[in-house]
N, C-alpha and C positions, 0 to 999 in steps of 0.2 A: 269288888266288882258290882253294877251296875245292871239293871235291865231294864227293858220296855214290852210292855205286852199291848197288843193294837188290837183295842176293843173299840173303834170309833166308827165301824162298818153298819152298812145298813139292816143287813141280813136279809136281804131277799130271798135267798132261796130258804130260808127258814120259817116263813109263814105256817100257823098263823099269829106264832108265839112272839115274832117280832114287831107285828101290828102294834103290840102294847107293852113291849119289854126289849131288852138288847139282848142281843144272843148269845152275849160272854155272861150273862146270869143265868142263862137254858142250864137247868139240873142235869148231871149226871148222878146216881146213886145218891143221892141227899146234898150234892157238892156243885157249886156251878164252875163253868168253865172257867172262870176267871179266879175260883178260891183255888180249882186243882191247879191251876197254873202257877199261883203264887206260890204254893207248896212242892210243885215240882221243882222250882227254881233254890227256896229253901235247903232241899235235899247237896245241893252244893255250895252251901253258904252265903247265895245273893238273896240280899235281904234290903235292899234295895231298889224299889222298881218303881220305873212311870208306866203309869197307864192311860191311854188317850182314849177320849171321849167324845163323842157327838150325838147319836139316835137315842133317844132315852137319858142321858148325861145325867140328870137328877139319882136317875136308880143307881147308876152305877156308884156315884159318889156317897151316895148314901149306903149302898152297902158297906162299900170300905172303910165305911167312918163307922159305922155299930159293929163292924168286927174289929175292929183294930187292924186294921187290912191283913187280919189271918195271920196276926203276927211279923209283917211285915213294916217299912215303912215306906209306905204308898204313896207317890207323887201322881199329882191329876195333870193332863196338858189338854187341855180344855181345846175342843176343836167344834163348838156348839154352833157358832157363826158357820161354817162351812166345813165338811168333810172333807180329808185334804188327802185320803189313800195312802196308805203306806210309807212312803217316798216323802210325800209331802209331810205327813205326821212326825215323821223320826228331823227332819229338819226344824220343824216346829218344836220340838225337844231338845234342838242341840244345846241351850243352854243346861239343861237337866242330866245333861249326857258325860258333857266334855272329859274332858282329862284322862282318859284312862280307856282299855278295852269293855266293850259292854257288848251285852247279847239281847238281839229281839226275837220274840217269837208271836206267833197270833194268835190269838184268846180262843178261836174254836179248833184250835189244835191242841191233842192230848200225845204224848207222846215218853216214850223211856231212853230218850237219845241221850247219851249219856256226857255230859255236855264238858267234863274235866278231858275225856280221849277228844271231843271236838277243841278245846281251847290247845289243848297239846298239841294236835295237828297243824291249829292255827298258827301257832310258834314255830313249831319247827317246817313249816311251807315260807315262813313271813310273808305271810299274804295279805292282804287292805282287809279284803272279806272272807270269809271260810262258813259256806252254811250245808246243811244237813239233806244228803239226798237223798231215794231208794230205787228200787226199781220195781214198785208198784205200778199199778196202770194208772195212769192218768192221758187226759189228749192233753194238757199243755207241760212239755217238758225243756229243760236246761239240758243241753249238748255240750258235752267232754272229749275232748284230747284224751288220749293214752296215760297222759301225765295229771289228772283229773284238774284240768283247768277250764273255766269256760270257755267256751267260744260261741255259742246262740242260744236260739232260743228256737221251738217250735209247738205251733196249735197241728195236731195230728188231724183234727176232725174237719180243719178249712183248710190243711196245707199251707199255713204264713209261717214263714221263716225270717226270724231278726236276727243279725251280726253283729258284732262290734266294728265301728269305724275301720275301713279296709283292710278289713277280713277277707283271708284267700279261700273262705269255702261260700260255698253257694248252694242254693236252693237243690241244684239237680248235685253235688257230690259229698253235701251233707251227711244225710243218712248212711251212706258209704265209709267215712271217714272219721264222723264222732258217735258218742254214745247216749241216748236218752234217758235222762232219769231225773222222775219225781223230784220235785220241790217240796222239803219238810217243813220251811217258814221259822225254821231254829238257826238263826245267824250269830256270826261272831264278826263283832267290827271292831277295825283299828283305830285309835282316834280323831286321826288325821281325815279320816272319809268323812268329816263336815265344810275342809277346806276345801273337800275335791267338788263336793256337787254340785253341778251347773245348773240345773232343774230351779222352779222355783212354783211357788203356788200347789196345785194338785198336782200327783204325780204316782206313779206307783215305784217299789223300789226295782222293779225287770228295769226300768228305765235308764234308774243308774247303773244296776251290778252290765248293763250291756254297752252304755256309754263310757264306761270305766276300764272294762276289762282288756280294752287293747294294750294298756300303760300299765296293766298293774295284776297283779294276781287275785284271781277273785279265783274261790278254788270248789268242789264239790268235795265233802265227808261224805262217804256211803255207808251207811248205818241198817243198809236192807236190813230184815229178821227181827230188828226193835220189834215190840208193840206201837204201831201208831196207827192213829186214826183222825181224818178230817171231819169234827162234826158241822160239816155243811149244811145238812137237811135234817129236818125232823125224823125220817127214819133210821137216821145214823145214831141217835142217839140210844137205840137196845144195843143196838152191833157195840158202841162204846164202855153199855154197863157191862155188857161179857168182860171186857177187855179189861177194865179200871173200875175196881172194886172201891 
């Protein structure tokens, strides 16, 4: 098996360390987020992985190349010409990808989802997508059916609510009727989701998992109680070393 870790972000809210560096190389405990990631992945024998790059792209490729990527072996999808988000970057990999299930996750996320009960899940749901959720706070969440399947999406803090193509919930009996919970950015995709995507250029992946999900099973794992943490900002990163030793 195969993975992508999406280190091609700009890091804005990570100033002022991403002025001069990428944020998937921001230290934890002597480790940057991109080597614990490579060896979180490890721990289940994907040994395997693209990494995409844009802000900084020199540092990043050059880390991987004096470590030996950690013991791994490390594919670049070079995205230096333009930032392409998420969505757009895993399409820009589909060559690097194809053939087989693979798992993405994002470089400033650390986490102990344990990814053999997430692929399990994936199989026995036979779902397109299968990704990791919690019920941490966050204002932008994914909305679940009973049967943890998608069906929207919602920013808490503006009230924007997105559906999938005629979808019978709506803005006012949403909150009623599905469940909100955190986004982990630990996906499992089927291979076939390179035929499906209609998107092209910049894109993020909410764009497809919501344009997808009326045809197709895109599903929520709920992994609440893991260890994880979004190192988003510079002050996430002590909250992290408690956490990931």
């Amino acid at each position: 098996m195969k993975a992508m870790i999406f280190a091609a972000g700009l890091g804005t809210r990570f100033k002022p360390w991403t002025d001069h560096h990428p944020k998937a190389l921001a230290m934890v405990n002597g480790k940057s987020l991109l080597q614990r990631n490579i060896e979180y992945l490890q721990q289940y024998g994907i040994r395997e992985v693209v990494v995409n790059v844009h802000h900084f792209a020199d540092q990043i490729i050059t880390a991987v190349e004096n470590s030996g990527g950690w013991g791994s072996a490390v594919m670049i999808s070079n995205e230096s010409n333009e930032v392409l988000e998420t969505g757009g970057g895993l399409l820009k990999a589909a060559s690097l990808l194809k053939g087989s299930p693979f798992i993405t996750i994002n470089a400033d996320v650390l986490t102990e989802l344990d990814l053999n009960k997430l692929m399990q899940f994936h199989e026995q749901e036979q779902a397109l997508i299968s990704f990791g959720i919690t019920d941490r706070k966050s204002t932008r969440n994914f909305l679940f059916d009973e049967n943890s399947r998608l069906q929207g999406w919602v920013n808490l803090a503006t009230g924007q609510f997105r559906f999938p193509p005629g979808s019978v919930y709506t803005a006012e009996n949403a909150m009623d009727q599905l469940t909100p919970k955190a986004y982990s950015t630990v996906v499992v995709f089927s291979p076939e989701i390179f035929s499906l995507i209609k998107q092209e250029g910049k894109f993020s992946l909410v764009d497809v998992y919501l344009d997808l999900a009326a045809d197709h099973k895109i599903m929520g794992f709920d992994h609440s109680g893991d260890r994880f943490i979004d190192v988003g900002k510079p002050e996430s990163v002590a909250q992290a070393e408690k956490l990931f030793k």
